[in-house]
Backbone as a ProteinNet text record, in pm:
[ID]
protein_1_A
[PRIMARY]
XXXXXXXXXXXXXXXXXXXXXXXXXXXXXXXXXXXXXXXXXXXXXXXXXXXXXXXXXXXXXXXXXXXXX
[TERTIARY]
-4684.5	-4804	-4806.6	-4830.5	-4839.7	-4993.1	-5016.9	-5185.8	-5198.7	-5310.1	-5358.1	-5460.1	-5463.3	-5615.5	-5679.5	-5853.6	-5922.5	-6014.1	-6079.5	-6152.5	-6275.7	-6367.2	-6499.3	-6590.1	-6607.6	-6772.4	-6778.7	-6704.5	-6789.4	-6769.1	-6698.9	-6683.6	-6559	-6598.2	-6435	-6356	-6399.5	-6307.6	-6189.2	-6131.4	-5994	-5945	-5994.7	-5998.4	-5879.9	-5830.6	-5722.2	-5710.7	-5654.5	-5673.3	-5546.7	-5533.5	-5435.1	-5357.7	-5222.8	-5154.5	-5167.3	-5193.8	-5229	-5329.7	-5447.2	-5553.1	-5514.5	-5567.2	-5522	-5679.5	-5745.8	-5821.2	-5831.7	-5745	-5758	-5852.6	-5857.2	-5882.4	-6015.6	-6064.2	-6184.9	-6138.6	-6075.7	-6032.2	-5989	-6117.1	-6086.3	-6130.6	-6045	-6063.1	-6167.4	-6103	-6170.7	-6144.1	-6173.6	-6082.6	-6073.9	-6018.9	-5983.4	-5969.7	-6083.9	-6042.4	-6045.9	-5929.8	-5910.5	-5912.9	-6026.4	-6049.4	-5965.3	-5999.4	-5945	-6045.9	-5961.2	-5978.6	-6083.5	-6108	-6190.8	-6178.1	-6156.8	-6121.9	-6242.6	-6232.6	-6419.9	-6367.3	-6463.1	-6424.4	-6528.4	-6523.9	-6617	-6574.6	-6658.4	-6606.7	-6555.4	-6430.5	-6419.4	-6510.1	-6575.6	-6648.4	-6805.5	-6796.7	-6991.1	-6933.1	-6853.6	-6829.1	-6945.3	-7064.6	-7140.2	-7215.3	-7208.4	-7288.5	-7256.8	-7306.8	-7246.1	-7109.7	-7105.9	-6956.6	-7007.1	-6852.2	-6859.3	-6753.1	-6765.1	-6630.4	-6637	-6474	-6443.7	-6345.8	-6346	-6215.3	-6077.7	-6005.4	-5876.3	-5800.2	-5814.4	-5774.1	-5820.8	-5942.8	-6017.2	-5940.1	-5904.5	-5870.6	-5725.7	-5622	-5497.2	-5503.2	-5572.3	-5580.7	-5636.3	-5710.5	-5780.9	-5611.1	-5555.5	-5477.9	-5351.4	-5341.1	-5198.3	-5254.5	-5359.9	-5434.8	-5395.9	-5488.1	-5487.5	-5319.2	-5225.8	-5097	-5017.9	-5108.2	-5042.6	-4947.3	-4955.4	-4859.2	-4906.6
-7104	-7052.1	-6901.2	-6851.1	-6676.2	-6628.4	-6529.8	-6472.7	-6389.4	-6340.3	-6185.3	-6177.6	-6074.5	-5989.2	-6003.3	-6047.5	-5975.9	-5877.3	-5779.3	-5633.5	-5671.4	-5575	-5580.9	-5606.2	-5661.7	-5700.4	-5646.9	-5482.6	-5395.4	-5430.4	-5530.9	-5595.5	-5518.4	-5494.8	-5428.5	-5540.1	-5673.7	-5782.3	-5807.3	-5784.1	-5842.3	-6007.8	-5986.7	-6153.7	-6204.3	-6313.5	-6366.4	-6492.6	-6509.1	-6658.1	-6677.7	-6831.6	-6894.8	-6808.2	-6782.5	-6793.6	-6922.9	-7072.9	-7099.3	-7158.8	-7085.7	-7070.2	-6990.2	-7105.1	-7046	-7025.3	-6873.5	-6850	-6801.9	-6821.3	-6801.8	-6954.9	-7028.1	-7155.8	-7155.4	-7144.2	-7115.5	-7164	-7252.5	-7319.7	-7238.3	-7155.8	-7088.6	-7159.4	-7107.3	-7183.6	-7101.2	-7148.7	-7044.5	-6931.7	-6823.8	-6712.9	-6709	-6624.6	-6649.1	-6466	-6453.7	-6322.8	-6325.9	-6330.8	-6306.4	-6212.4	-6187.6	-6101.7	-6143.4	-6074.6	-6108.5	-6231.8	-6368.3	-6465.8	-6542.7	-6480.8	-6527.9	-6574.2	-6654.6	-6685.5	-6712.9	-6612.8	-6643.1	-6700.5	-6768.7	-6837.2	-6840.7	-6815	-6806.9	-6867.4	-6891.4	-6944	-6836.6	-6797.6	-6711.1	-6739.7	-6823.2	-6823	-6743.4	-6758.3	-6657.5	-6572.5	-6511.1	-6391.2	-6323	-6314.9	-6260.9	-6339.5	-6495.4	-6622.6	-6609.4	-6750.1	-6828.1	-6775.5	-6759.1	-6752.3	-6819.3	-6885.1	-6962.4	-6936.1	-6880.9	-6866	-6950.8	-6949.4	-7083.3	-6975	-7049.3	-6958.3	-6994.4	-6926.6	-6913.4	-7055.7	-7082.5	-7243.8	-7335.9	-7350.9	-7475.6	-7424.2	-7316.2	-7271.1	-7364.9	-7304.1	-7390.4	-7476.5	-7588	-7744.6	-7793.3	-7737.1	-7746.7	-7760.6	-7690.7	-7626.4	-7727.6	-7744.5	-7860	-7992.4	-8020.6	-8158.9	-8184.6	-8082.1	-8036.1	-8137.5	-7964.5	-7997.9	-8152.8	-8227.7	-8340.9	-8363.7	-8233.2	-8221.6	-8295.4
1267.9	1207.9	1227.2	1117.5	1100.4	1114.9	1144.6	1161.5	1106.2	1022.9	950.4	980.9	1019.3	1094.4	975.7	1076.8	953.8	965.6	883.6	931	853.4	878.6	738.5	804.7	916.8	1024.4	1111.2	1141.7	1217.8	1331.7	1403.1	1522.3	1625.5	1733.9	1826.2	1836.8	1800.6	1789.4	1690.3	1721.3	1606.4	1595.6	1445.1	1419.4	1326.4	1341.4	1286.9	1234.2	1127.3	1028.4	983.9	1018.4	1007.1	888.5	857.4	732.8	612.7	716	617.6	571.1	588.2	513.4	404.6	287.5	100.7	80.8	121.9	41.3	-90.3	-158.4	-268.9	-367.3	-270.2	-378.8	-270	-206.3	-138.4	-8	-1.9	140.8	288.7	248.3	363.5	536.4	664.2	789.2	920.5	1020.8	1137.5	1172.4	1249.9	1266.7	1390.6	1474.8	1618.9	1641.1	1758	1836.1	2011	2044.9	2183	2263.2	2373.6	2459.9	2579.5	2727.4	2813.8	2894.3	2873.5	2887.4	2852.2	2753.8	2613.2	2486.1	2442.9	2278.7	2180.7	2086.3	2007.6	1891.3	1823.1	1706.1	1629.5	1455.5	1382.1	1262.1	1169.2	1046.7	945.1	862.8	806.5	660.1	649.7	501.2	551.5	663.7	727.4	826.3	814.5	904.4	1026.3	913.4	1026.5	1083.7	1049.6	1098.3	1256.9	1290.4	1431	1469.5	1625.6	1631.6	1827.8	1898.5	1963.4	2046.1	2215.1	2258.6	2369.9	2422.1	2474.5	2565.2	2708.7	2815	2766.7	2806.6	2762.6	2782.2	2894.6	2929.2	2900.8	2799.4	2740.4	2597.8	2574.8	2393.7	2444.6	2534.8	2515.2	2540.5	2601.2	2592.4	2450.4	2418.1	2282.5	2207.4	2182.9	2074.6	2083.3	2254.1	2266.9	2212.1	2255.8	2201.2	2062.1	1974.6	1836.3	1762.1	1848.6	1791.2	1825.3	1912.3	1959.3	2013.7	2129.1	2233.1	2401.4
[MASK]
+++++++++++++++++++++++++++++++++++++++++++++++++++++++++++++++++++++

């Protein structure tokens, strides 16, 4: 999986969305900005909506789970 920043909400956070999220067809996903030992997460369709962070070690259990590791 590849990541592209995304910019435009004014945030010191740098946010990143899957490669493959095809927003072009609207299907757009979550975005992900990691602080130090912080992972925030927001929806990239409400940018400036809700956003939800999780410690670094609940994001990689999350993510091995996910991948079904």
């Amino acid at each position: 999986m590849m990541h592209r920043a995304s910019v435009g909400d004014g945030s010191e956070l740098v946010w990143f969305k899957s490669s493959y999220s095809d927003s072009s067809s609207g299907n757009d996903c979550i975005e992900v900005a990691a602080t130090s030992g912080m992972v925030h997460v927001r929806d990239s369709k409400n940018v400036p909506g809700p956003r939800v962070g999780f410690e670094a070690t609940a994001w990689a259990n999350f993510v091995a789970y996910a991948a079904g590791s």
